[in-house]
N, C-alpha and C positions, 0 to 999 in steps of 0.2 A: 733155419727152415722150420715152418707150421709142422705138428703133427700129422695137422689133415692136410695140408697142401699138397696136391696130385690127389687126391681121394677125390672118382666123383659122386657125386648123391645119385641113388638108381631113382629113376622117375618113375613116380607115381601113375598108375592107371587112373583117370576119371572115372567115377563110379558111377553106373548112369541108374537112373529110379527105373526099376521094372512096376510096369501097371500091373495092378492087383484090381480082384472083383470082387475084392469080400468088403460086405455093408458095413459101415462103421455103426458105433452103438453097440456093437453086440460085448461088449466084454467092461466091464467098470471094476477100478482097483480101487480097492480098501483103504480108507484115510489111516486107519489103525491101526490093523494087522497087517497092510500089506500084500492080502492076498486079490487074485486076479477073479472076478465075479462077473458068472453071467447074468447079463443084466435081464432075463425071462426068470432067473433065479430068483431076482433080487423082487420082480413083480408079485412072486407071489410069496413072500416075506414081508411087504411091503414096507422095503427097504433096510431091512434090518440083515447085518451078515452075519453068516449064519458059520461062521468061524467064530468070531469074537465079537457077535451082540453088538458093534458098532451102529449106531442109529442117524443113515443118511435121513437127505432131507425130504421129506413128504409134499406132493402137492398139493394143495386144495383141496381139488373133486378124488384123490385116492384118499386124504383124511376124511371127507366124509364118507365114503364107502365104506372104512373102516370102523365108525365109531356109530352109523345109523343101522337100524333095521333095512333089511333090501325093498326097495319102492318109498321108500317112506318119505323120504323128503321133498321137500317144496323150496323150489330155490326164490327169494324175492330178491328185488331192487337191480337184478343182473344189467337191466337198461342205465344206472345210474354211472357216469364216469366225469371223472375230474376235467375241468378245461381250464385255461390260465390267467388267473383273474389277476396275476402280479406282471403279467407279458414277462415272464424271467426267463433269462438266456445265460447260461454257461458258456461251454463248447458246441453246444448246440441248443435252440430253444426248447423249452419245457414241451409245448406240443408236439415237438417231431420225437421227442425220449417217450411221453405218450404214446403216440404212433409206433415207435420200436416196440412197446415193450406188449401192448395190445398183437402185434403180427407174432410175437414169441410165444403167449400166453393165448390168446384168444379170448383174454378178457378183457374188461372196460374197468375194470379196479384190481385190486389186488386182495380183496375183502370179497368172501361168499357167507353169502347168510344164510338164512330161513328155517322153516319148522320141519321139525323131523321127529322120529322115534325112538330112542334105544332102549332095546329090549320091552316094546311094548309100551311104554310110558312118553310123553307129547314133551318134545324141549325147544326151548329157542333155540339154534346154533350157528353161530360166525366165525370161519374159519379162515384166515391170514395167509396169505401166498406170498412166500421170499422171493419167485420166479418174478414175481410183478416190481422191479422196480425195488427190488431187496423190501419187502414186506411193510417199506414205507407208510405212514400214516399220514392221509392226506385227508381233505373234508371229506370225500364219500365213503373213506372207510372209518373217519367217525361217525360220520351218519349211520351206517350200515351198524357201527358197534350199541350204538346208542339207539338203535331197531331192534334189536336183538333185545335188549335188555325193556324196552319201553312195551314189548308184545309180550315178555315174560311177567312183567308188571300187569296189564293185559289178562291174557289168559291164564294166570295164576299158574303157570310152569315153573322148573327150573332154568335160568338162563347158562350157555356152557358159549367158551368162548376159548378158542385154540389160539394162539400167540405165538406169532412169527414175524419177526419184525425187526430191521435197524433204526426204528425209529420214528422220529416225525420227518415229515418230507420239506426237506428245504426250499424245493421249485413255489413251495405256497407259504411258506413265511410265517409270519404269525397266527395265520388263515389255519394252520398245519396246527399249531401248540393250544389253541383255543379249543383245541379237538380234545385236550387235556381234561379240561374243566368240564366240556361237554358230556364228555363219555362215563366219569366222575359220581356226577349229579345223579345223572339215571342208575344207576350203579346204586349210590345212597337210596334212592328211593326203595330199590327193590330192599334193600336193609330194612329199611323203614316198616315195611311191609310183612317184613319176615317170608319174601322168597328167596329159597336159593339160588348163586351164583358160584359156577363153581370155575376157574380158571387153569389151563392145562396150557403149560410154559414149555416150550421147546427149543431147537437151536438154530438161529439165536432170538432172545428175547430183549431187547438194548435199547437204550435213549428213551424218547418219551412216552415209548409205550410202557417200556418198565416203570416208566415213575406215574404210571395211571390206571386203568384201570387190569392191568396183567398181577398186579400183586394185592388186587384188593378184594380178593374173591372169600367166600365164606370159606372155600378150600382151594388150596395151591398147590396144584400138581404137577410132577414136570417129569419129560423123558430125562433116561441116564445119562448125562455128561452135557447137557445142554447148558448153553452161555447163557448168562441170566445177570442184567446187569445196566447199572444206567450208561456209564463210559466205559469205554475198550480199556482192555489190560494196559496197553503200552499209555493211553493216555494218563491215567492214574498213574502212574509209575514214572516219568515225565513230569508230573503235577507235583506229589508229594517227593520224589526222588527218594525214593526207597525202593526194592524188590518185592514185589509179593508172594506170598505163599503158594506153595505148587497147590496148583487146580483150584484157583481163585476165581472164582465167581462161575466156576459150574457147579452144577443139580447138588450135586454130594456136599460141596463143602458148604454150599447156602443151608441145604438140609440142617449140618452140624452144626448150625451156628442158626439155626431158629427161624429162617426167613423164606422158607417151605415147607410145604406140611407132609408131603410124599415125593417119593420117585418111582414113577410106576413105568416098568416095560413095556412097549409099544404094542403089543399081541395081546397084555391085560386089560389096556385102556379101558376098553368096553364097560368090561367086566368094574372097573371099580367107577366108573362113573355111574353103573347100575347101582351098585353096592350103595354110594353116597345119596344118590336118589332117592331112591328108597330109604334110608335114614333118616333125611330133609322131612320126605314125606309123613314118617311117622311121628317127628314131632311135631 
């Protein structure tokens, strides 16, 4: 005879879900530390916790609130939005992942631009939205990048340009990597020129934009611990079949090895994008 034989199992209650009325959104846990944050907290840190400095991801219109004088900016091109000139379908076609991500963001691209102020002084500035379609580079936000930099050529400004991005955008194909070259060029010019261009890299920074104009700035600046890089960790490592070194291809270790020029804390931005301005300016 079984040990358990005649044993019977006591039966289980169903647990049934009790309704609750508390909003969701209000509390957001810490990639790093772990800790439980409220997300009014986090609003007015904007996005930085305030345990352990960990630097979630910034939208758009709260990065420029953060890096512009208040009033200052002028948003152009907002009317501009990609439509599908390759008719490309996945799991779903390109236009209706447009349509999605437009009702998430309330945008028409994932690129804001225009002219604004910091601290008093006239800058182009194009700022990258991960929300959109993972910060994708598709024609309108070459367009937009290659605006940015073409008005600073222009009005003889500095051009600053925030980077958030996986990438070039597949749904457009070659349409997407030509944006490479495009955004490049104007970039050269303003070299040419001798205006500056300064680049401020964040997380993540990956695929074609890193290999364009995100690393080609007179200065390369990046938040702490941001992914910076052309292909994902696993894929290299896959590729080459080796291990990489711990904290490969964020801020810190690009720093130590020559392939950024700073890492500045989210709350200093400002303040050193002032700083280099004015530099630019005096020579």
């Amino acid at each position: 005879m079984g040990w358990f034989e005649g044993v019977k199992s006591p039966k289980l209650k169903s647990s049934k879900k009790t309704a609750t009325h508390t909003p969701s959104g209000l509390w957001k846990k810490c990639n790093n530390c772990g800790e439980i944050l409220q997300t009014d907290r986090l609003k007015d840190t904007y996005q930085v916790c305030p345990y352990c400095d960990h630097h979630f991801r910034l939208s758009a219109y709260d990065r420029i609130e953060l890096l512009t004088d208040d009033g200052s900016f002028e948003f152009m091109g907002q009317e501009l939005g990609s439509t599908n000139p390759l008719n490309f379908q996945d799991k779903m076609s390109y236009k209706d992942r447009l349509e999605k991500a437009y009702e998430k963001t309330g945008l028409k691209d994932g690129t804001l631009c225009g002219i604004g102020k910091i601290n008093g002084t006239d800058v182009a500035l194009g700022v990258m939205n991960f929300q959109f379609m993972g910060g994708s580079m598709g024609v309108v936000t070459g367009e937009k990048i290659a605006w940015v930099m073409d008005q600073a050529y222009e009005k003889k400004i500095p051009a600053i340009v925030v980077c958030c991005s996986g990438g070039a955008r597949m749904q457009e194909g070659i349409l997407s990597l030509m944006q490479m070259g495009k955004t490049s060029a104007s970039r050269q010019r303003l070299k040419n020129e001798g205006i500056p261009y300064i680049s401020l890299l964040t997380d993540p920074t990956t695929g074609g934009v890193a290999a364009s104009f995100a690393v080609l700035g007179d200065v390369n600046i990046a938040e702490p611990k941001a992914l910076i890089g052309f292909a994902g960790p696993r894929v290299i490592e896959q590729s080459i079949r080796q291990t990489l070194p711990d904290g490969f291809q964020r801020s810190e270790f690009l720093r130590d090895h020559g392939f950024i020029d700073r890492i500045v804390h989210r709350h200093k931005l400002k303040e050193e994008l002032s700083f280099f301005i004015q530099m630019f300016k005096k020579n």
